[in-house]
C-alpha positions in Angstrom: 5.3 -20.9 -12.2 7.0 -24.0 -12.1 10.4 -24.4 -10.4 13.2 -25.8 -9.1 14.3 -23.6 -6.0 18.1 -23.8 -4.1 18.0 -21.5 -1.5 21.0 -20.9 0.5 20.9 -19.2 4.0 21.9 -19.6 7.4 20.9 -22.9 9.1 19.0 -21.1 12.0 16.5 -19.2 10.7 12.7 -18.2 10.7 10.8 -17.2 7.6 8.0 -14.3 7.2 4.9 -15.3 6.2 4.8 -12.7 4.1 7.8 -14.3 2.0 5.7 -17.5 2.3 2.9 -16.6 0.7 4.5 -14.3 -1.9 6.8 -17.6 -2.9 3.5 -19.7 -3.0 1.8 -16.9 -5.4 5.1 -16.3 -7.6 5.0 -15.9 -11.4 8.1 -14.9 -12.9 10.3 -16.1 -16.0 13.4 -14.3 -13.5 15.8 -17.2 -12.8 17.2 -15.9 -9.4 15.7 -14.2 -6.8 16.9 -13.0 -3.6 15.7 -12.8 0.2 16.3 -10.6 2.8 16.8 -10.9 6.5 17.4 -9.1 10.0 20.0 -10.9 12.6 18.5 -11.1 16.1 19.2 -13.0 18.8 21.3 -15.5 17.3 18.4 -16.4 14.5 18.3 -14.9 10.9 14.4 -13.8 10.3 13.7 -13.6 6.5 11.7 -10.7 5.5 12.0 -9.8 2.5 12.2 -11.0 -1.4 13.2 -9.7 -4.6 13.9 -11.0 -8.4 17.4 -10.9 -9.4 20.6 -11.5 -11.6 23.4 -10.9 -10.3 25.1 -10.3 -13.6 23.2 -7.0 -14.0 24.7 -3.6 -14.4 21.9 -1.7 -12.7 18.9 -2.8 -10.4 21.3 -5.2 -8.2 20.3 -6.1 -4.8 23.3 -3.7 -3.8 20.5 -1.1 -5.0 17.2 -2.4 -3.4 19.1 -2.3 -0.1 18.9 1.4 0.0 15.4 1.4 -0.1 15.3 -1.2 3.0 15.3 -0.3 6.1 19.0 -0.6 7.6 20.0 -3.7 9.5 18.6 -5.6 6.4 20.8 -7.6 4.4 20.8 -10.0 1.7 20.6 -13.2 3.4 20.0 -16.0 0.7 19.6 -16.5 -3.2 17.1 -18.7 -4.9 17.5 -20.3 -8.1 14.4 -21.2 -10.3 14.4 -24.5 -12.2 11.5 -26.1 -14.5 11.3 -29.6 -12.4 9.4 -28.7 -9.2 5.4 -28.0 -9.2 4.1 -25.2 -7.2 2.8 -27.7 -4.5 6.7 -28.6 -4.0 8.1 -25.4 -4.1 7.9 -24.3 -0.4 9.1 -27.4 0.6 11.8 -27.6 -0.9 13.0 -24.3 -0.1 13.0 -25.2 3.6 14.5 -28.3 2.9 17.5 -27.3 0.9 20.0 -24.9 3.9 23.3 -23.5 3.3 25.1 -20.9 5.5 24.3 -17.2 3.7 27.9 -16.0 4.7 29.2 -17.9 1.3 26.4 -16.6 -0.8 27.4 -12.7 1.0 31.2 -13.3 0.3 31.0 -14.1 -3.6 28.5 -11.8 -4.5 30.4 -8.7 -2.4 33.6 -9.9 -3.7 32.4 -9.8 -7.5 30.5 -6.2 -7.2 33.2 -4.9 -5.4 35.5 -5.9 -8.3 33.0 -3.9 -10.6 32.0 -1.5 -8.0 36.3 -0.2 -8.2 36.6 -0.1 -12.2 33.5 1.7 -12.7 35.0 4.0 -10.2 38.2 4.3 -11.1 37.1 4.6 -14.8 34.7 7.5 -13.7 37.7 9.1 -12.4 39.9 9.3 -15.3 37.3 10.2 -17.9 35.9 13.1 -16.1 36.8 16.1 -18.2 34.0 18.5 -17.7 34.4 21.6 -15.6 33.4 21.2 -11.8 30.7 23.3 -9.5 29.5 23.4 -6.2 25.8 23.3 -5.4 24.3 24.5 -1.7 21.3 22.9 -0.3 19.4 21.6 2.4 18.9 17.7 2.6 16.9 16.1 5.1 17.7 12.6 6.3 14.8 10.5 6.6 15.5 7.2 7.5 14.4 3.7 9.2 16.3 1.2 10.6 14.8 -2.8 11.8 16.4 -3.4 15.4 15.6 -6.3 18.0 13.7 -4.3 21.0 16.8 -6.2 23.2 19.6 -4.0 21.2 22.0 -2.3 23.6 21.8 1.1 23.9 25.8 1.2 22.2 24.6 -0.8 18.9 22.3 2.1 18.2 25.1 4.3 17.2 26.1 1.8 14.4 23.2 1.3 13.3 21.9 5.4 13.0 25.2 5.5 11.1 24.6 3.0 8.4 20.9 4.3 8.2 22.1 7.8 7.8 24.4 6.4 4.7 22.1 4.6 3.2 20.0 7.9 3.5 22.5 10.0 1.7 23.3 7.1 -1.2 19.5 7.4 -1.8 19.7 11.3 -1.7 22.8 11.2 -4.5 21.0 8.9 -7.1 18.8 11.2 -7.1 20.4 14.5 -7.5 22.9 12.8 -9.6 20.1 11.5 -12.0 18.3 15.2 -12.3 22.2 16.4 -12.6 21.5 14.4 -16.2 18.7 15.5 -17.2 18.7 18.5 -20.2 18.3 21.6 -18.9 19.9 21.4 -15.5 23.3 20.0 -15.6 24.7 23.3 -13.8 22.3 22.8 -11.1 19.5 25.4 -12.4 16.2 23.9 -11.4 17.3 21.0 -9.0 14.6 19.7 -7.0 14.7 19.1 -3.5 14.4 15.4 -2.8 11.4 13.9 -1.0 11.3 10.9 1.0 8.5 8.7 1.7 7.9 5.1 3.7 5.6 2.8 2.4 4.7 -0.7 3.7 2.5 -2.4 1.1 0.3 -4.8 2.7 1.8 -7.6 0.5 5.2 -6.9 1.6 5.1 -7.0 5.5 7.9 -4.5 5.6 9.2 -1.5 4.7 10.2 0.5 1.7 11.9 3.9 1.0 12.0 6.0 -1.5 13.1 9.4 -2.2 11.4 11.5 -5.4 12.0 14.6 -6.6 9.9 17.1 -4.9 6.9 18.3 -7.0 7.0 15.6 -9.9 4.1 14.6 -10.4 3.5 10.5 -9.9 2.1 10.4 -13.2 5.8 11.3 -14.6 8.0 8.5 -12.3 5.1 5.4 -13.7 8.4 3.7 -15.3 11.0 3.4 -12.3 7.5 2.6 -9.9 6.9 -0.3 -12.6 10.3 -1.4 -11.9 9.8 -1.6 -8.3 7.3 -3.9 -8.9 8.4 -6.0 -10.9 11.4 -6.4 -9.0 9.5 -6.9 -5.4 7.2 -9.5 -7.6 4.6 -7.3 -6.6 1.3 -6.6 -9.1 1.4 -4.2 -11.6 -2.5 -3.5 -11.1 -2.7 -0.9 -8.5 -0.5 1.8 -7.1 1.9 0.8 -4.4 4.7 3.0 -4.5 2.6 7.0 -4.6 2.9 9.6 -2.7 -0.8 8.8 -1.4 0.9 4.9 -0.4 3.1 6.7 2.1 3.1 5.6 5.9 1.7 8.5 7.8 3.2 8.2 11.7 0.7 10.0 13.0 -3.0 9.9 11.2 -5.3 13.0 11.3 -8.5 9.8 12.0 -8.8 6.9 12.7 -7.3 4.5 9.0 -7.7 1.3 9.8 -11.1 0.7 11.9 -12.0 -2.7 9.1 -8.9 -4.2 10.2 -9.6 -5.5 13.7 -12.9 -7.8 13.3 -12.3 -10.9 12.0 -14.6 -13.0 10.0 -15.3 -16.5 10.5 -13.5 -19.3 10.1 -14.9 -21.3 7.1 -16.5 -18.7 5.3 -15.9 -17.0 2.0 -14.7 -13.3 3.2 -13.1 -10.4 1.3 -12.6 -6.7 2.6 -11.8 -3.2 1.9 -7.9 -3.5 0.4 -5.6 -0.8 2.1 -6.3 2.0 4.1 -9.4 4.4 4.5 -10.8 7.0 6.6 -13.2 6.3 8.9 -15.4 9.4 8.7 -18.2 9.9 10.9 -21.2 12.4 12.9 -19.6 15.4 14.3 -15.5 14.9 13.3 -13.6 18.3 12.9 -16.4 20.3 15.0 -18.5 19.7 12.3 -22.6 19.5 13.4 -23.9 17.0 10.7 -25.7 14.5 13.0 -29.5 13.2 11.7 -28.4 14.4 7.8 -24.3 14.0 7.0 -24.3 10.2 6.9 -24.3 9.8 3.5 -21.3 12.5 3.2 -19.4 11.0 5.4 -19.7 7.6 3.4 -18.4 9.3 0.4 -15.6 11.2 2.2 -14.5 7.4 3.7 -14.5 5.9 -0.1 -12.7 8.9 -1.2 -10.0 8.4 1.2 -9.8 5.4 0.6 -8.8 6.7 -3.5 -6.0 8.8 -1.5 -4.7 6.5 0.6 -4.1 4.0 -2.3 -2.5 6.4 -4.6 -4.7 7.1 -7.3 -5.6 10.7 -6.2 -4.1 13.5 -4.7 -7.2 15.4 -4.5 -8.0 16.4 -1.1 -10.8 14.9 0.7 -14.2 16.8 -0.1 -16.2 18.8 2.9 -19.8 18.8 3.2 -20.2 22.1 1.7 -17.9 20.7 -1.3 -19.3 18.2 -2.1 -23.0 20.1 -2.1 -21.1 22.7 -4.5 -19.7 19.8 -6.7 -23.6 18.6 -7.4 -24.9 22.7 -7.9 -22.1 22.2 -10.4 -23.1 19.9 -12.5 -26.8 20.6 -12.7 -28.2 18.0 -10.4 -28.9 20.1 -7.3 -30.8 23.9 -7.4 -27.8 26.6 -5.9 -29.8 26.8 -2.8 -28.7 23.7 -1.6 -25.4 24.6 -1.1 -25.0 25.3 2.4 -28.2 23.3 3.9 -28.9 20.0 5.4 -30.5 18.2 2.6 -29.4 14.5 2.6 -27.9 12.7 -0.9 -27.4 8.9 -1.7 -26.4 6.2 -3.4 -26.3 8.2 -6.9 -25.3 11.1 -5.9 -22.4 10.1 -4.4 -21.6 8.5 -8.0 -21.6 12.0 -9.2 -19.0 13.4 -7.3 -16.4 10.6 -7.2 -16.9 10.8 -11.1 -16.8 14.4 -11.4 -14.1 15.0 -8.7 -11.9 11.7 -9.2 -12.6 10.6 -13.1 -14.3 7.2 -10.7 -16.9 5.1 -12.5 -19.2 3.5 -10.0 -21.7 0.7 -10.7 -25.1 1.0 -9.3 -26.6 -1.7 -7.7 -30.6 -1.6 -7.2 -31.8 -3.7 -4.0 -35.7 -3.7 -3.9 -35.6 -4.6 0.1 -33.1 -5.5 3.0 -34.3 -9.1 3.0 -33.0 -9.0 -0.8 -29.6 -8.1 -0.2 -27.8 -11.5 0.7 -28.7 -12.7 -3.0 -26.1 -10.0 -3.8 -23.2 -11.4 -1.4 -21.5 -12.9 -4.1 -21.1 -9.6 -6.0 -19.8 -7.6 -3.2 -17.0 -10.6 -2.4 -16.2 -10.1 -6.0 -15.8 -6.6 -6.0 -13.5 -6.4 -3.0 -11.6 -9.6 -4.7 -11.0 -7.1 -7.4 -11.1 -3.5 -6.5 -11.0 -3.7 -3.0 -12.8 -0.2 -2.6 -15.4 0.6 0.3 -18.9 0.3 -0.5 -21.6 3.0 0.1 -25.6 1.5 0.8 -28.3 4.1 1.1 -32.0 3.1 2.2 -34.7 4.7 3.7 -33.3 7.1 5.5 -29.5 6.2 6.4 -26.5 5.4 4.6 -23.7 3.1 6.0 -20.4 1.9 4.2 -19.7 -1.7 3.6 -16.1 -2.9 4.0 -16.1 -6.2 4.0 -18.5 -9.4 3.2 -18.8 -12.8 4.5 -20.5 -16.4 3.3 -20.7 -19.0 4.8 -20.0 -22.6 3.3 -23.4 -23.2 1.7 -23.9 -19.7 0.8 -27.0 -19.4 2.9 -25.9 -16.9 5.7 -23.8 -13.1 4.7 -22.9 -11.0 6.9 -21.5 -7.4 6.5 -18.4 -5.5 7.6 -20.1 -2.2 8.1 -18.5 1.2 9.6 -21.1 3.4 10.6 -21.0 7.3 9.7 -23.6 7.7 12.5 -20.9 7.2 15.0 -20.5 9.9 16.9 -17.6 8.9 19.8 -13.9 9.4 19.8 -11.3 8.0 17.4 -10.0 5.2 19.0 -10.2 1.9 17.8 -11.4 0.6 21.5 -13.8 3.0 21.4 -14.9 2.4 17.9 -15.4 -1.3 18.8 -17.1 -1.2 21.3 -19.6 1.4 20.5 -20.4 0.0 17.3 -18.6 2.1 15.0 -17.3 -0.8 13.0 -18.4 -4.4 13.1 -19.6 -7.4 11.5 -23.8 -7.4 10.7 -26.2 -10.0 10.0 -28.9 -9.8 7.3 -31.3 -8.5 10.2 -29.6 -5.4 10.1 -31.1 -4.2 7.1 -34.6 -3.1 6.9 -36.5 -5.8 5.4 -39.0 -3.5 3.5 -36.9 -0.4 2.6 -35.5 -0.2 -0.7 -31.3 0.2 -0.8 -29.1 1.2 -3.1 -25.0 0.8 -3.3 -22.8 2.5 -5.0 -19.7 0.1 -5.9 -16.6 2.2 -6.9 -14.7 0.6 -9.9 -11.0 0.8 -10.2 -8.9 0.4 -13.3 -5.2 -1.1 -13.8 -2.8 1.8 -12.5 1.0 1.6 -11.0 
């Protein structure tokens, strides 16, 4: 999108890179947006962006804020023109400085007008009879603070976070209070709250759902969020399966640490995943479960980024799931018969609806001719890979290229792993790391199993 862009904020100030790069990748026909920031130390950090006008009835930045953690405030207002090119955008942005505490002043002091009329007029048209309903609400709440914050701010701020909290907690009681059917209170929901901090985003969001409604049924106001955060609309962000867990079962995030070259063409596993592994949960599957424990990474991997809420397969499971559909005799339920590539296929399209794409290596020494289609499928689905050959299966969850496209090598956590959860560990004992093409047998024959995603909110 092309653009002119007036930002106004407070002279002293550092920007996210997060906001950076979602400015430089920005497609909207919006004409104002709006950015976020926390106060510390005398400097205004901006952490946060969202599309808005002002002149809105409903979706306001006054709104958003609720779903930010508290100490977060709007801090500036960006105005999109048809002059600038992309290239200048960013540019100008830093160039053009205003204090924020104008911007805060008119815009409070216009919703505050509306904010008293629609409350007043709420008052005086009420005519329906009144009734009081009893139940527990738990307040779930995060708050951004400087790790120099006296130990006497922290009252203020638990305060604001607990309001915030409750203001989330009314919308959305009240909005159930108008749905048919329960308008006396019969069949209220409890509210839920989640945390999620998509990795586009860089920071927080809450939101609180009605407990038990399914994710397929709140599609519309998740859209919203999106489009509102300028976030895709491609992939779920904003499930229950998206939520921030504080204190994993394993071991999420084992891809993350090794980095990749600089110079080369890279892409990795998008999000979250499991790393599953040789005897987890006092479960004996060394020298046969490898190939299981691929498939249980991938399909947390489906969890964790909110297109599933089916639980995680076991071994037995997922040995039941083939007896199921025909492919394995009942009495292999319950041994220690390896699968691969293809049967792993079965189950994430029996149990998960997943379509896989099968990709037939005739050797190791082969595989780099490939490298192009594995950076393309993490450029586009982003789910981990499984490769079976001979006799051991690994996942792939992440690629590199160099320059000239004559040297690949591969991000590869390794089921055989058999140490603690710890990412030190992990490291170290070669649980996760980058591989050269040597790694592969040069004579066996492999096959991977690429998981395919399709457009989902």
């Amino acid at each position: 999108m092309d653009g002119n862009i007036l930002v106004k904020m407070s002279p002293r100030l550092k920007i996210s890179s997060y906001v950076i790069e979602r400015l430089s990748k920005l497609d909207t026909n919006e004409s104002i947006g709006c950015l976020y920031g926390v106060m510390y130390d005398g400097n205004l950090l901006v952490v946060g962006l969202s599309l808005e006008l002002f002149e809105r009835e409903k979706n306001t930045y006054k709104q958003l804020l609720l779903h930010l953690p508290t100490e977060i405030e709007l801090c500036g207002v960006i105005k999109f023109g048809e002059t600038l090119t992309t290239e200048t955008r960013l540019k100008e942005i830093l160039q053009d400085i205003l204090p924020a505490n104008l911007i805060l002043k008119a815009t409070k002091d216009i919703l505050s007008d509306k904010l008293v009329k629609t409350a007043v007029k709420m008052m005086t048209t009420q005519r329906k009879p009144s009734f009081c309903i009893s139940m527990p609400l738990r307040i779930d709440t995060l708050a951004i603070i400087h790790r120099n914050t006296k130990l006497l701010e922290l009252y203020t701020v638990l305060v604001e976070a607990a309001c915030r909290s409750l203001k989330l907690l009314e919308s959305v009681l009240l909005e159930q209070l108008g749905q048919e059917g329960i308008g006396d209170g019969a069949g209220l929901r409890l509210p839920e709250t989640f945390h999620f901090i998509p990795d586009e985003l860089g920071h927080f969001v809450t939101r609180i759902v009605p407990k038990d409604i399914p994710d397929e049924s709140m599609e519309k106001e998740r859209r919203l969020l999106h489009s509102q955060l300028g976030l895709p609309v491609d992939r779920p962000m904003f499930r229950r399966g998206n939520a921030h867990e504080w204190r994993p079962a394993r071991l999420l995030r084992a891809h993350a640490a090794p980095a990749a070259r600089p110079g080369t063409r890279a892409a990795r596993v998008r999000g979250r995943c499991g790393y599953y592994h040789y005897l987890q949960d006092g479960f004996h599957d060394d020298g046969w479960g490898c190939a299981y424990r691929s498939l249980q990474t991938i399909f947390s991997w489906f969890r964790y980024q909110g297109y599933t809420t089916v639980e995680v397969p076991s071994h037995r499971e997922i040995q039941q799931c083939l007896v199921d559909i025909g492919d394995k005799p009942s009495s292999f339920v319950g041994s220690k018969q390896w699968i691969g590539s293809t049967e792993v296929s079965f189950c994430l399209e029996t149990l998960l609806g997943v379509q896989s794409r099968i990709i037939f290596v005739n050797t190791g020494a082969e595989l780099q001719s490939y490298t192009p289609e594995l950076l393309h499928h993490f450029q586009k689905h982003g789910s981990p890979i499984m490769i079976g050959g001979g006799v051991l299966a690994h996942t792939i969850v992440g690629v590199e290229l160099d320059a000239e496209g004559r040297e690949a090598r591969y991000l590869v956590l390794d089921p055989h792993y058999a140490g603690a959860d710890e990412p030190a560990a992990v490291l170290a004992r070669g649980g996760c790391g980058w591989k050269g093409a040597d790694f592969w047998n040069k004579t066996a024959h492999y096959n991977l199993c690429l998981p395919q995603t399709r457009p989902a909110v």
